[in-house]
N, C-alpha and C positions, 0 to 999 in steps of 0.2 A: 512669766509675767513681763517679759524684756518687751514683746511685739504688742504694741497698741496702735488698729486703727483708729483715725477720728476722720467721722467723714461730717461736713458741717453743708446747709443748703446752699448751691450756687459754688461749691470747691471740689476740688478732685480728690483732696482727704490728702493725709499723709501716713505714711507708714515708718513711726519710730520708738521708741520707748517712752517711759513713764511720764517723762517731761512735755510730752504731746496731751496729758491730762494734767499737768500741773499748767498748763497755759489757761483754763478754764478758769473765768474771775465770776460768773454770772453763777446767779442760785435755782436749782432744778429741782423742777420735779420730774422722779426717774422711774420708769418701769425696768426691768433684768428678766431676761430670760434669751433662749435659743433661735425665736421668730423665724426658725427654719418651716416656710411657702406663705410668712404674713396672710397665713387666712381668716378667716372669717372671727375667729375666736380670737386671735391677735391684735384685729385691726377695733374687735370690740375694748379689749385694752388700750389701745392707741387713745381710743376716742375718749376713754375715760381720762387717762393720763394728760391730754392736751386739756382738755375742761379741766381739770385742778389745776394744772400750770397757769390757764389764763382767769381763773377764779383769784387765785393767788400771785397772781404778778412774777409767774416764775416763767423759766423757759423752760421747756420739754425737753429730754432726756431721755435713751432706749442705749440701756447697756448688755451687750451678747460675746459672746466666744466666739471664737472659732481656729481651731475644726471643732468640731463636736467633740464635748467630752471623751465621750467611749472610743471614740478616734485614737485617743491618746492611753486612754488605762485600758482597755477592751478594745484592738481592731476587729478581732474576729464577731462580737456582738453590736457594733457600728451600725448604726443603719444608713440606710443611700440617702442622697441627697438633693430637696425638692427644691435649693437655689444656694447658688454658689454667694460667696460675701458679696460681691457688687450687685448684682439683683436683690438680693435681701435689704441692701441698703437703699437702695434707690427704691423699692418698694415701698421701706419702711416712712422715709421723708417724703417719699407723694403722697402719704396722707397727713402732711405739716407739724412731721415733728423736728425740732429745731434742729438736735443734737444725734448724734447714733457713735457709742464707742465700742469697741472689738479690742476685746482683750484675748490677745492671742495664749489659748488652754493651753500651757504644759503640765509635766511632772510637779514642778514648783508652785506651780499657782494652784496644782490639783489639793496640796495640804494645806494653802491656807486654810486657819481656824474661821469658824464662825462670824464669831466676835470680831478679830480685824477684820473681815470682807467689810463687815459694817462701818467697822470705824476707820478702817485705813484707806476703803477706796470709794466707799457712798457716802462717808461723811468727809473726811481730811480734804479727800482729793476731787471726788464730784460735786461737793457743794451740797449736799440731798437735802434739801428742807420739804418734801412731798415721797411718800414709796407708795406707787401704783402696784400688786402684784398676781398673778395669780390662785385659783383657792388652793391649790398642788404647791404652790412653792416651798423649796426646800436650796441652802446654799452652806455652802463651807465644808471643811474638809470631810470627807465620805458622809456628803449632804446630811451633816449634824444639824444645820441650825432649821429651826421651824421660825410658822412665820409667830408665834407668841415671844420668841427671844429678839426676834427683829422691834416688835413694837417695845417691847422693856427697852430696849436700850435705843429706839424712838424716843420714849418720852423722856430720858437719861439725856440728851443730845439735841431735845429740839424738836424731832421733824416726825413728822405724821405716818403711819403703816396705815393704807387701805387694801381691805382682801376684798378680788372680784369674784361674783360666782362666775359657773362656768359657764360658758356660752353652748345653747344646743339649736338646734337643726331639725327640725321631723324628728323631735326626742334622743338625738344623737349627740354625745358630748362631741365639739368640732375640733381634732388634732391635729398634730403631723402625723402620726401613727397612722392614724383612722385613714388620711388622706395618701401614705404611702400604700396601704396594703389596696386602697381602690386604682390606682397607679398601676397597680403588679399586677391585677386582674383586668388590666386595659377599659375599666366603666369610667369612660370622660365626662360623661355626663354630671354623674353624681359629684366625680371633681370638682367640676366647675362651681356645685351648688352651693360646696364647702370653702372653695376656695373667694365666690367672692366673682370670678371670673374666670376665664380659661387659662388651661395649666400653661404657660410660656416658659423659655428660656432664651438669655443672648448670649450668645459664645460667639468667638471670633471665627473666623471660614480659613481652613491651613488645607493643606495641599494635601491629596489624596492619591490614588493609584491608577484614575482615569481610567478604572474598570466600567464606569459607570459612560463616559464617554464614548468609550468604545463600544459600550448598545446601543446607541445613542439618544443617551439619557443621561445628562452631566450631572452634575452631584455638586454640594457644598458639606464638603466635611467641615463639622463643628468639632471645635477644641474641648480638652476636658471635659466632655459627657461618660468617661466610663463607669463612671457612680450615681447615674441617673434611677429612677426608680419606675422610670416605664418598662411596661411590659415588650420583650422581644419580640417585636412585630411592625408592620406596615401602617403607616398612619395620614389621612386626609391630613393637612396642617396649613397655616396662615403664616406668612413670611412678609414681616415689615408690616403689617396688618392691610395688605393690598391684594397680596400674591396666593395664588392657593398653589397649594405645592403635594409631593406625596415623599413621604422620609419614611427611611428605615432604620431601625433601631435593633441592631446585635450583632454576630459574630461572622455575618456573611456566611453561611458554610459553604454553601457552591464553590467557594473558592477558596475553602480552609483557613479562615478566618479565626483567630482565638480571643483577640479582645473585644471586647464591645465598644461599636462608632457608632455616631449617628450622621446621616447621610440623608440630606434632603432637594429634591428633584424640583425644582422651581419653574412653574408651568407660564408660559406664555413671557418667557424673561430673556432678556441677552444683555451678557455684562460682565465684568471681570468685578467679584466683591471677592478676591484671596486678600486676606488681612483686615479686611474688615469684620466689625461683628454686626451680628444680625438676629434677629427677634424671632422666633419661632413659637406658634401659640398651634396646641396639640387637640384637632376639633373631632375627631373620630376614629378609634382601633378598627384597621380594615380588615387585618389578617395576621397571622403567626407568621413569624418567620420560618421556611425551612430550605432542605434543600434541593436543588435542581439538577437533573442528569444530566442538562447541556446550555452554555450561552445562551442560545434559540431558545430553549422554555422559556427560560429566564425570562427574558425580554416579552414574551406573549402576554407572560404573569402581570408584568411591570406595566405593561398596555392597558391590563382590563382594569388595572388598579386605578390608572389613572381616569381610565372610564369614569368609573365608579365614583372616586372623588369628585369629579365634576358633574357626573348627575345629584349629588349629595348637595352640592354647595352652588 
C-alpha cells in the first residue's frame, strides 16, 4: 500500500505514497475496479459514474491496482496484459473522469479486511459519498466483502452503493477475459466490437538488433510488450493513426529468438523516433509466426506481407 499513483486531468500524476491521497479535499463519486483494455463494459460504468457525480455535485473518481492482483499472490495464473498503467489511465480520463488513483497491489494491501477498504480508503481518505460498482464485485482480503456489506456500512457512513448490471454485446457479457482469449486467437475484429475501438498500444521505440535493417525493412522495437496478449504472428497495423505499418509479434525464431518483441515495419516513413513513444493500433492478423530456412525467404515473406497490408487498407 506504500505506491499510489494519482494521475489527475491536464498533470503527469505522481508517484508516491499515501500522502498523494490524503491531498484529495473534494467529495467523490467512485467506481473501483482493474479497468484492464477500458472496454465497452467499463466505459458503460464510466458513464454511469460521471452522471451520479454531476447529478450530485461530486467529482468523479476511478480507483484500480496495479499490477494485477494475481501478479502478486499467483504469478503463474496472471493473465497478460491489454494496457499497461499510462494507457489505462489516459484511456480512462478521455472519457471525463476527473480523478483515477493506482494503488500500487502488494502482499500488504492483499490482507486488508473488508471493512477497512471501506472505511479506511473510500471513506477516511477518498472522500466516497457515491459507490458506482459492478454486479461481480467483490473486495478485501481473499475477496470477503460482497457488494450487500459495502451498502451496510454505506448507509452506516453516509454515501450511497449503486450495483450495475452487466453490459453485453450480441448476448456476450463484455470482459477482459472474453477480450484476451479473442486476442490469442488473432479475431481483431470481434476486438474491436468489444472494445469500443481498435486494440492499440503506446510504448516507447528502444533500440533493437538491426536485423530488420539489414533486409531492408527497419523496425521499431517497442518497450515492454512481453506480456501482450496478442497472438504470435504478423499483423497490418496503424502507427500514429496516419502510417500503415506491418509488426511482428514473438520470439523471431529464424534467428533464435526466445523472448517475445514486438517489431513494427512503418511503410512509407523516414525518421529517427528511438526514444520516443508511439501509438500502435492492431487492424488485421496476417499470419503466424514461424520460421525461415534463410534471410532471403524471410525477406520474400516480409514483401508479400506488406503487399497484403496494403491491398487490405
Amino acid at each position: 500500500m506504500e505506491r499510489v499513483v494519482c494521475l489527475r486531468t491536464g498533470q503527469s500524476g505522481c508517484i508516491r505514497g499515501l500522502k498523494c491521497i490524503n491531498e484529495l479535499t473534494e467529495q467523490f463519486a467512485i467506481t473501483v475496479g482493474n479497468f484492464d483494455g477500458v472496454h465497452r463494459g467499463h466505459q458503460h460504468l464510466l458513464e454511469r459514474l460521471i452522471s451520479r457525480a454531476r447529478e450530485k455535485g461530486l467529482k468523479s473518481l476511478v480507483l484500480s491496482f496495479y499490477p494485477h492482483p494475481l501478479r502478486v499472490l499467483s504469478p503463474m495464473q496472471a493473465p497478460c496484459e491489454l494496457t499497461d498503467i499510462k494507457e489505462r489511465s489516459e484511456l480512462i480520463l478521455k472519457h471525463g473522469v476527473d480523478q483515477v488513483v493506482f494503488i500500487g497491489f502488494d502482499r500488504r494491501f492483499s490482507r486488508l479486511p473488508a471493512e477497512e477498504f471501506i472505511r479506511g480508503i473510500l471513506w477516511d481518505r477518498l472522500k466516497c459519498k457515491h459507490l458506482v460498482v459492478g454486479y461481480d464485485w467483490r473486495f478485501g482480503y481473499k475477496r470477503e466483502g460482497e457488494i450487500e456489506l459495502a451498502k451496510e456500512l454505506g448507509r452506516e457512513m453516509d454515501f450511497e452503493v449503486e450495483e450495475t448490471e452487466p453490459f453485453r454485446v450480441n448476448g456476450h457479457v463484455v470482459s477482459s477475459t472474453l477480450i484476451r482469449r479473442l486476442l490469442h486467437m488473432g479475431r481483431l475484429e470481434e476486438v474491436s466490437l468489444y472494445l469500443g475501438r481498435d486494440y492499440a498500444i503506446r510504448r516507447k521505440v528502444v533500440g533493437g538488433d538491426n536485423r530488420g535493417s539489414a533486409l531492408g525493412f527497419p523496425t521499431a522495437n517497442l518497450q515492454k510488450t512481453e506480456n501482450l496478449c496478442l497472438k504470435e504472428g504478423v499483423y497490418a497495423v496503424r502507427v500514429e493513426d496516419k502510417f500503415l505499418g506491418v509488426a511482428n509479434y514473438g520470439i523471431r525464431p529464424t534467428f533464435g529468438g526466445k523472448k517475445k518483441v514486438l517489431e513494427v515495419h512503418i511503410l512509407d516513413f523516414e525518421g529517427n523516433i528511438r526514444g520516443k513513444e508511439i501509438k500502435v493500433e492492431f487492424l488485421k492478423f496476417l499470419r503466424e509466426e514461424k520460421r525461415f530456412s534463410s534471410p532471403e525467404e524471410l525477406k520474400r515473406q516480409i514483401e508479400e506481407d506488406i503487399s497484403r497490408a496494403r491491398s487490405l487498407f
